[in-house]
C-alpha positions, -999 to 999 in steps of 0.1 A, spaced: -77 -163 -28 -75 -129 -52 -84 -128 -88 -52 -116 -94 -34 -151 -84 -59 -169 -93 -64 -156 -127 -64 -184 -162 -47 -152 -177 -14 -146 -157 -9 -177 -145 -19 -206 -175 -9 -238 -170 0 -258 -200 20 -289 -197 33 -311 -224 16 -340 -230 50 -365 -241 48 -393 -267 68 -413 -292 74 -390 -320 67 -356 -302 79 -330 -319 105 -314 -299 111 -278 -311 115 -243 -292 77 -240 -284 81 -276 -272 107 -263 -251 92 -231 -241 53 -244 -230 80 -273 -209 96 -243 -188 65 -216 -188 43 -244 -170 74 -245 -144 80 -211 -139 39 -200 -135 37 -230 -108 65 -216 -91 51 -178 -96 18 -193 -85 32 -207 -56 48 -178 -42 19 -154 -47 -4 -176 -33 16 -191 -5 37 -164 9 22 -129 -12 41 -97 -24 66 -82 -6 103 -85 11 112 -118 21 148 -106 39 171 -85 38 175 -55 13 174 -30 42 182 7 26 207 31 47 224 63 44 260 67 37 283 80 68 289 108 65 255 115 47 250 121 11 230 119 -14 240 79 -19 221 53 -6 235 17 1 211 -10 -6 218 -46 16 218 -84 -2 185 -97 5 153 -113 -18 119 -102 -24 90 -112 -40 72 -89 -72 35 -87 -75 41 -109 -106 57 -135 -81 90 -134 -98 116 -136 -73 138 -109 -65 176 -119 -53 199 -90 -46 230 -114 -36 254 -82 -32 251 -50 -14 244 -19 -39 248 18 -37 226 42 -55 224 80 -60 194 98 -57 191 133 -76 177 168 -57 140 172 -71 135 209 -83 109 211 -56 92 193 -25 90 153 -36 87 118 -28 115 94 -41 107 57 -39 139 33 -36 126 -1 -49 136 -28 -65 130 -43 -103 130 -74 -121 147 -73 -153 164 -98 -177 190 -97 -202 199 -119 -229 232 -140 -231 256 -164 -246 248 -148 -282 249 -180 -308 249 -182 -348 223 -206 -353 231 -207 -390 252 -192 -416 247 -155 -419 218 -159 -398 212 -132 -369 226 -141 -337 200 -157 -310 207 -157 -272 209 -191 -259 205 -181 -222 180 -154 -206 196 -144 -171 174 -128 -148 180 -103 -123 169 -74 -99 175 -36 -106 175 -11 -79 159 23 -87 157 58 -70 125 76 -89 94 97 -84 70 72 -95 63 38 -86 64 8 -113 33 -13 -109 52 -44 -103 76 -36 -84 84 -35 -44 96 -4 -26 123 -4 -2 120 25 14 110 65 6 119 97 16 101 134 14 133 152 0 133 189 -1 144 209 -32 176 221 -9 188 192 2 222 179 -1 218 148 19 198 119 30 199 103 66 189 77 85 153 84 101 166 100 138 129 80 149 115 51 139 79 59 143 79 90 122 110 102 95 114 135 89 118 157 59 151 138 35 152 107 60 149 76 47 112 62 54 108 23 57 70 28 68 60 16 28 80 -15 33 56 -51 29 72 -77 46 58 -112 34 30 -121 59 31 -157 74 1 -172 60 2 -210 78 -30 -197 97 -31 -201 137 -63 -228 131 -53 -259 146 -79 -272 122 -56 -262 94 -40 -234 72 -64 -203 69 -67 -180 40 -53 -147 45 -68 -117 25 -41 -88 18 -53 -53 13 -37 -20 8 -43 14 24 -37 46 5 -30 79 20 -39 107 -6 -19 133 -9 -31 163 -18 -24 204 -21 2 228 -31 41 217 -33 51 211 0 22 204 18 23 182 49 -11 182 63 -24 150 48 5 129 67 -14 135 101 -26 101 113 -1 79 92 14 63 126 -21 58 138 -32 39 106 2 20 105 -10 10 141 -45 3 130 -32 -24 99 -5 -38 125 -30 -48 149 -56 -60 125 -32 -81 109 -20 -93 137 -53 -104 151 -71 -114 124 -66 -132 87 -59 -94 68 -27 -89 56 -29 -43 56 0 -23 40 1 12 41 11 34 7 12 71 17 15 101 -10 -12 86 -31 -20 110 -61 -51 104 -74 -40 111 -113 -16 80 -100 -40 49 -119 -17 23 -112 -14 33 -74 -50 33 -69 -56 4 -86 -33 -12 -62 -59 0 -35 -86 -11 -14 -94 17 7 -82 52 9 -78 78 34 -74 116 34 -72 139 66 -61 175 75 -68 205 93 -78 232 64 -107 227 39 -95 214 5 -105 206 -34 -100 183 -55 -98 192 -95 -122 176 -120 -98 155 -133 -92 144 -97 -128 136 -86 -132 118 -121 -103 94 -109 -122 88 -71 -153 78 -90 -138 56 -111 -117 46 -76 -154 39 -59 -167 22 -88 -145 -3 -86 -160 -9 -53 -130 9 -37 -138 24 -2 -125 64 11 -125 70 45 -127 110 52 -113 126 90 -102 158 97 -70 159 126 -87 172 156 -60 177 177 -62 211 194 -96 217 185 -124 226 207 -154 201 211 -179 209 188 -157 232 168 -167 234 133 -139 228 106 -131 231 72 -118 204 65 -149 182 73 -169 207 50 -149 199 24 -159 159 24 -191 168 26 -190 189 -4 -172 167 -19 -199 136 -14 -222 159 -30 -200 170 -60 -196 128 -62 -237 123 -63 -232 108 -30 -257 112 -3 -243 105 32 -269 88 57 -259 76 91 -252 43 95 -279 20 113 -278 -14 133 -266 -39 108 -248 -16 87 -216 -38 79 -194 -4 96 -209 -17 129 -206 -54 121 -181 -62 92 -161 -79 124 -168 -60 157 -205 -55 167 -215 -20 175 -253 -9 179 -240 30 168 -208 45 162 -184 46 189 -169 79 208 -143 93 187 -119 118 200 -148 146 195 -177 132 212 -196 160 192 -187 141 161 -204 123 134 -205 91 116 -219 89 82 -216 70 49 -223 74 13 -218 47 -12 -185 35 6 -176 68 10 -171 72 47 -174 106 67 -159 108 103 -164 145 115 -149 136 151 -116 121 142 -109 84 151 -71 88 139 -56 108 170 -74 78 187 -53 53 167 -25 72 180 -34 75 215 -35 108 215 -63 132 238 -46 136 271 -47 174 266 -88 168 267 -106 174 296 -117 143 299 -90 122 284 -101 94 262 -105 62 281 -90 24 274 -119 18 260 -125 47 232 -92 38 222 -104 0 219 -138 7 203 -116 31 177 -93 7 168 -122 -23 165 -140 7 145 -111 8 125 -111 -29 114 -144 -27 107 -143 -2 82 -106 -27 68 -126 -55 64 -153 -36 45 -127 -23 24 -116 -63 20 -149 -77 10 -154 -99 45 -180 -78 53 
């Protein structure tokens, strides 16, 4: 179980205590329903987790504009409220002035009602508090609540579609890739219900407006969380288009990962937020995209992490036998082929440096090699992979 659900300070749990002669006034009242309402907020965290429990599926208008329609459904917030959108909703989404992410999620919010005069010439109270969801088109992502969908909208465009692939949308197509679906935690123990540890996965963005480069190997590490979930007792979600001046994003995160082709640089109010980032006992994984490159070919992009470990006080070493890398749930005696043989495998104070690029892997992607990546690179990748998740998750 997390800190955050099990933590005395969100969730405290204070019953009345009835008797003849209680005094029953509004705190009365109030402790009564709070210690209902944080068992049930309890519950759901705990139980079923964050996330969308059905529904609220997020389509483009036909023909395509810059409206969204939003489908009934519920979710659960990270505060375990729950989130009931009981009719379908459309929403507008505004051109950005340049290249930018908009995030379509939903809010709870709550509005006072059934105004009262409690006594004369007194103000008026609200004798009913009614809860409800708001759906929101914005740049930036509220801490607690849960995104829909996304889309990479270009300052030019006049209208949003329906991703024409599933795997991958497209510049101003809706994106469902950032959707968290609540995980089925019943466990597959016929000895009884096992506890399921959630983590999320961060894709930093990074570079001038309009810059693509650090989207390579998103399919591969949705495939990487999908199969790890799926075989294991980790619940992964991927967030993509982290910033790292985004606090509340990266708090969110366990791990983060950053790839490209051409070398890069942080600003020094950017490496200030990854130290704080890997303080907090937070992992980054570093890969360039290989794809098309020579064996052996020296990049940029893997000269940058390096200088970047050093500009962090970090000294990379190469893992040995034992290192939890090669043992956090796979066993490895040394790091497996990635998709440069040529490549390296080192690590720094949970910074993680992988010069020969196990992302393509992920991906399945090497035919154009030589010698093609076999069955089993792509298994020892993706095991690789976990590893480096469950690290990241503390089951090391």
């Amino acid at each position: 179980m997390t800190n955050q659900v099990g933590s005395n300070a969100k969730f405290r749990f204070l019953r009345v205590n009835p008797f003849r002669g209680l005094l029953v006034d509004e705190n009365t009242w109030a402790d009564a329903h709070d210690y209902h309402r944080n068992q049930m907020r309890f519950h759901l965290l705990a139980l079923h987790g964050a996330g969308i429990v059905q529904g609220l599926e997020v389509v483009a208008m036909q023909p395509p504009d810059m409206r969204l329609t939003i489908r009934p459904g519920a979710a659960i917030d990270p505060e375990g409220r729950l989130l009931l959108l009981t009719e379908q909703q459309i929403i507008s989404v505004a051109a950005p002035s340049s290249v930018s992410t908009v995030f379509i999620t939903l809010e709870f919010s709550e509005k006072v009602t059934q105004m009262q005069n409690v006594t004369e010439g007194g103000k008026p109270q609200a004798a009913r508090v009614l809860e409800e969801c708001t759906a929101r088109a914005s740049l930036e992502v509220a801490p607690n609540c849960v995104e829909l969908a996304r889309i990479n909208l270009e300052a030019t465009s006049r209208q949003v579609r329906n991703a024409s692939s599933a795997r991958q949308a497209g510049n101003n197509e809706i994106d469902l890739s950032g959707r968290v679906m609540v995980a089925d935690r019943s466990g597959g123990s016929s000895g009884g219900k096992q506890a399921r540890t959630s983590l999320t996965l961060g894709v930093l963005r990074y570079g001038a407006a309009g810059n693509v480069d650090w989207k390579r190997h998103t399919e591969g590490l949705r495939r990487l969380l999908r199969d790890t979930s799926a075989s294991s007792t980790l619940d992964g979600s991927l967030l993509e288009g982290v910033s790292l001046m985004d606090e509340a994003a990266l708090r969110n995160c366990k791990m983060l990962y950053i790839t490209g082709r051409a070398a890069f640089r942080f600003t020094p109010e950017e490496e200030q937020s990854l130290r704080r980032f890997l303080e907090r006992s937070g992992v980054l994984w570093c890969e360039p995209c290989r794809s098309g490159l020579a064996n052996g070919t020296p990049d940029d992009f893997s000269r940058s992490c390096i200088e970047l470990s050093q500009r962090l006080n970090r000294q990379p070493i190469q893992p040995r036998v034992g290192h939890p890398l090669f043992t956090a749930r796979y066993l490895f005696a040394t790091s497996p082929q990635a998709l440069d043989p040529a490549g390296v495998v080192v690590e720094a104070n949970r910074m993680i440096i992988t010069t020969g690029d196990y992302g393509c892997l992920w991906e399945g992607r090497g035919q154009e090699r030589a010698e093609p990546p076999s069955r089993e690179v792509l298994r020892s990748a993706q095991e690789f992979g976990a590893n480096a998740l469950f690290l990241a998750a503390g089951q090391s």
